[in-house]
Backbone bond lengths (Angstrom), bond angles and torsions (degrees), N, CA, C in turn:
res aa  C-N    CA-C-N  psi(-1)  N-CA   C-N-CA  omega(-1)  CA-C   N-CA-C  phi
1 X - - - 1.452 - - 1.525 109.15 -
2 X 1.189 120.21 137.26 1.554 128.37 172.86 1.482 109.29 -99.73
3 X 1.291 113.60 130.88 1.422 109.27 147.03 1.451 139.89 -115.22
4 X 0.603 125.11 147.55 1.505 122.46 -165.87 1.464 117.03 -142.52
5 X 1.515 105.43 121.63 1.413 124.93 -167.52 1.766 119.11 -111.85
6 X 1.272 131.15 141.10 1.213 108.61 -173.59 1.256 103.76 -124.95
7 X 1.464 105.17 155.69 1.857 96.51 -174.25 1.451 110.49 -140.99
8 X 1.154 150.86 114.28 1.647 146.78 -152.48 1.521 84.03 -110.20
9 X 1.592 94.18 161.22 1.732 111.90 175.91 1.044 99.99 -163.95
10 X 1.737 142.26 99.67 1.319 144.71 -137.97 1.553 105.73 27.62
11 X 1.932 110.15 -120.16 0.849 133.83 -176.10 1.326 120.37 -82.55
12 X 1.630 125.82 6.84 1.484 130.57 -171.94 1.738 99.17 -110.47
13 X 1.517 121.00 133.30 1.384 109.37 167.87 1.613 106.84 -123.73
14 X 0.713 106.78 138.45 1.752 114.51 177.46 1.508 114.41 -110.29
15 X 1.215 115.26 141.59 1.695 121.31 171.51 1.420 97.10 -100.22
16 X 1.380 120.97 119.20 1.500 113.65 161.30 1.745 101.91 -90.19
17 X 1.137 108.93 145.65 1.521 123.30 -163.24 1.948 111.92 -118.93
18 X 1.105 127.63 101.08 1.450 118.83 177.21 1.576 108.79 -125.14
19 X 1.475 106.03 147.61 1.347 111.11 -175.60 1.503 106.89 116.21
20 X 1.564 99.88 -144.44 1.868 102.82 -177.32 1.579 84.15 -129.74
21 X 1.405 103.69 154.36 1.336 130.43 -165.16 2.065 90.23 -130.91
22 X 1.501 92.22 107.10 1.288 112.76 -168.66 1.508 114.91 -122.64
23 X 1.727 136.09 150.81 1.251 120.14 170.88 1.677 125.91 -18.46
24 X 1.503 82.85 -56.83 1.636 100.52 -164.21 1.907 127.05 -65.54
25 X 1.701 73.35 -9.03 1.848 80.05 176.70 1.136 106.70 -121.53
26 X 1.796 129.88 20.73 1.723 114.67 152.85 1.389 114.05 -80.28
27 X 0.889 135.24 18.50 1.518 123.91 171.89 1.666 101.84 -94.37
28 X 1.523 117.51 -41.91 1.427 138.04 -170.71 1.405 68.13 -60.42
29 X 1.609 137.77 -101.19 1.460 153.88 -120.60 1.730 88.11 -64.60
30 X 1.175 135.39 -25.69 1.739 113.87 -156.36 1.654 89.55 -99.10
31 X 1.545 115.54 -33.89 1.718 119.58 158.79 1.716 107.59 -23.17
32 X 1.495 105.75 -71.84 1.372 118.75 -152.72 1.670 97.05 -80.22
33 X 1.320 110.55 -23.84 1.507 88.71 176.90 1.922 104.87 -93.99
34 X 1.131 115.84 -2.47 1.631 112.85 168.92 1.481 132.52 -59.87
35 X 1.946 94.54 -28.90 1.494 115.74 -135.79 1.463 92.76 -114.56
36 X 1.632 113.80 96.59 1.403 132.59 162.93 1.777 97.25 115.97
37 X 1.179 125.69 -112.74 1.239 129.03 -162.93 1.976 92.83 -120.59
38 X 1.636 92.43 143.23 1.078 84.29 -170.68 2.022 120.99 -113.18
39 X 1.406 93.02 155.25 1.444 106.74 -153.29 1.490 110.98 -42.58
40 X 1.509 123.26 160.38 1.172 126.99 175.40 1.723 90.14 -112.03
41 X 0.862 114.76 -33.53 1.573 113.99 -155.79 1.935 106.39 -136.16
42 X 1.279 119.46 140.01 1.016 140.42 169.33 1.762 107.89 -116.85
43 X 1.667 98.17 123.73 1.607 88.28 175.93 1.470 104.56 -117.77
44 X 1.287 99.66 159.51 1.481 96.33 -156.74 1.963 89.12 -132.38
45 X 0.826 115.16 52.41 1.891 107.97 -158.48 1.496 78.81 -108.80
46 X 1.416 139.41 -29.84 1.297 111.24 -174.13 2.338 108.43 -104.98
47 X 0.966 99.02 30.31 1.308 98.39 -151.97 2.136 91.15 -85.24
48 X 0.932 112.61 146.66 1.270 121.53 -170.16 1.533 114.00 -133.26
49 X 1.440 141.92 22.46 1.249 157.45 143.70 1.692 118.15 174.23
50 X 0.798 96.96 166.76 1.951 113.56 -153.09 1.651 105.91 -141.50
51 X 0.931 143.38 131.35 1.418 136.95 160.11 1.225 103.09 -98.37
52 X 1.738 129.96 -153.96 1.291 141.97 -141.77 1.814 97.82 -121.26
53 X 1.608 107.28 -31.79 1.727 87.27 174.36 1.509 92.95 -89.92
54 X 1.080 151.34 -14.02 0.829 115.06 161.66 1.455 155.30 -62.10
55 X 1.339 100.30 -46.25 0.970 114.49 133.02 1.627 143.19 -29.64
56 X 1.012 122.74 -40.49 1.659 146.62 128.99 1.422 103.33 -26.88
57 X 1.434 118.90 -73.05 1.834 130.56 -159.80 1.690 87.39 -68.01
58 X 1.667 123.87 -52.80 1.241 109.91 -172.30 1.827 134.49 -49.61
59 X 1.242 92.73 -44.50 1.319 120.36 156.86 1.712 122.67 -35.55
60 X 1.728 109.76 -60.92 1.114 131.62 154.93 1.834 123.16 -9.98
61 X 1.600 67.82 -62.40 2.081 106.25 -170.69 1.601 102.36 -68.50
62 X 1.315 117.75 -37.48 1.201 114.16 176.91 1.565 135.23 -69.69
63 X 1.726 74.94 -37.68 2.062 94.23 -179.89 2.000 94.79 -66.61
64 X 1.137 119.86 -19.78 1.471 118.30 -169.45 1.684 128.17 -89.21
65 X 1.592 79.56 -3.82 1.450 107.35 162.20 1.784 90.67 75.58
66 X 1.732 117.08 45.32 1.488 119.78 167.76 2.004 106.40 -92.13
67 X 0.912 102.04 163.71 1.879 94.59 -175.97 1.643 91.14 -106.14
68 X 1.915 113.51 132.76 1.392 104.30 139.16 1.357 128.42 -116.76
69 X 1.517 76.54 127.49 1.411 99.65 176.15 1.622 134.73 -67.07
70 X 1.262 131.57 138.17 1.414 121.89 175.68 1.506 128.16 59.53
71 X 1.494 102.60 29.18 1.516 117.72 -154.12 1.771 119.09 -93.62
72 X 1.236 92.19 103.08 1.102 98.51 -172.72 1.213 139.64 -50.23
73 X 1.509 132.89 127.88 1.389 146.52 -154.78 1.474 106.09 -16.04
74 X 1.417 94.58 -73.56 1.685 110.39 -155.84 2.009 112.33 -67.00
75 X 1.519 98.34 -8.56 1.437 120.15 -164.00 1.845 84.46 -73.60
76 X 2.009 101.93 -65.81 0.934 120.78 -174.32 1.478 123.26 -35.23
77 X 1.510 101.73 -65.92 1.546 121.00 173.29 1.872 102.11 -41.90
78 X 1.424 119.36 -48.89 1.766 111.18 -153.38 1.723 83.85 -82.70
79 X 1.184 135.22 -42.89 1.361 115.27 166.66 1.407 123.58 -36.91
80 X 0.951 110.62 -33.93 1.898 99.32 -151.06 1.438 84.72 -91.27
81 X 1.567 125.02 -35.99 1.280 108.60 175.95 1.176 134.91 -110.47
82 X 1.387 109.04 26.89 1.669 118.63 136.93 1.508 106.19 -73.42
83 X 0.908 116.73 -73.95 1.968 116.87 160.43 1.414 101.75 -1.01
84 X 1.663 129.27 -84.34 1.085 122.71 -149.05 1.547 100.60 -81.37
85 X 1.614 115.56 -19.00 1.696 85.24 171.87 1.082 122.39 -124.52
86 X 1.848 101.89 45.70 1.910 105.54 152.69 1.615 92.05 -100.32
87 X 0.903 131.05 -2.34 1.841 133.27 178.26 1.564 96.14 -87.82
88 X 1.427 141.13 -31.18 0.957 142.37 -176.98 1.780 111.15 -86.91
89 X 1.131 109.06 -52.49 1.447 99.01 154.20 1.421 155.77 -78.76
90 X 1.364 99.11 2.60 1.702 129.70 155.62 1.507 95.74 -19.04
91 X 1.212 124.67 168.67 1.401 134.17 -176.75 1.795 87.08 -115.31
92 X 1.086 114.84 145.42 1.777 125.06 -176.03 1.580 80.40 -67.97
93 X 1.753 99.61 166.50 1.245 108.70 -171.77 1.723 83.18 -134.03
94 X 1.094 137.97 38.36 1.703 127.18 -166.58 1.591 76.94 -119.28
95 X 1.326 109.37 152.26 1.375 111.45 170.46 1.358 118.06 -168.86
């Protein structure tokens, strides 16, 4: 189960995020980040498992210039190397 909390501070809004962040709850998560002003920051300090689209969607959040926050090691680590091997499966560009 995910939960997801939102918290504004002037012009900055943050999703605090607890639970596991699973396929089935990025549609719920892109809802809550649609709905009013949209997030600068996703915190992830209470998050307790992650699968692979998510990871994917997190990624997403990053290219969009969203901040994660409080992000836990192993979250961190499977990002960077999904990162390095959608750069590895790029199609060559020499031609």
């Amino acid at each position: 189960m995910l939960r997801i909390q939102k918290k504004s501070d002037g012009g900055i809004t943050k999703l605090l995020l607890s639970g596991r962040i699973e396929a089935n709850y990025i549609a719920c998560l892109r809802s809550a980040m649609s709905d009013g002003g949209a997030p600068k920051t996703l915190d992830l300090g209470e998050v307790t498992l992650i699968d692979l689209d998510a990871v994917r969607f997190l990624i997403e959040c990053e290219d969009a210039g969203i901040e994660l926050a409080q992000c836990p090691s192993y979250v961190r680590q499977w990002v960077l190397c999904e990162r390095a091997e959608s750069v590895r499966s790029e199609p060559s560009r020499t031609g």
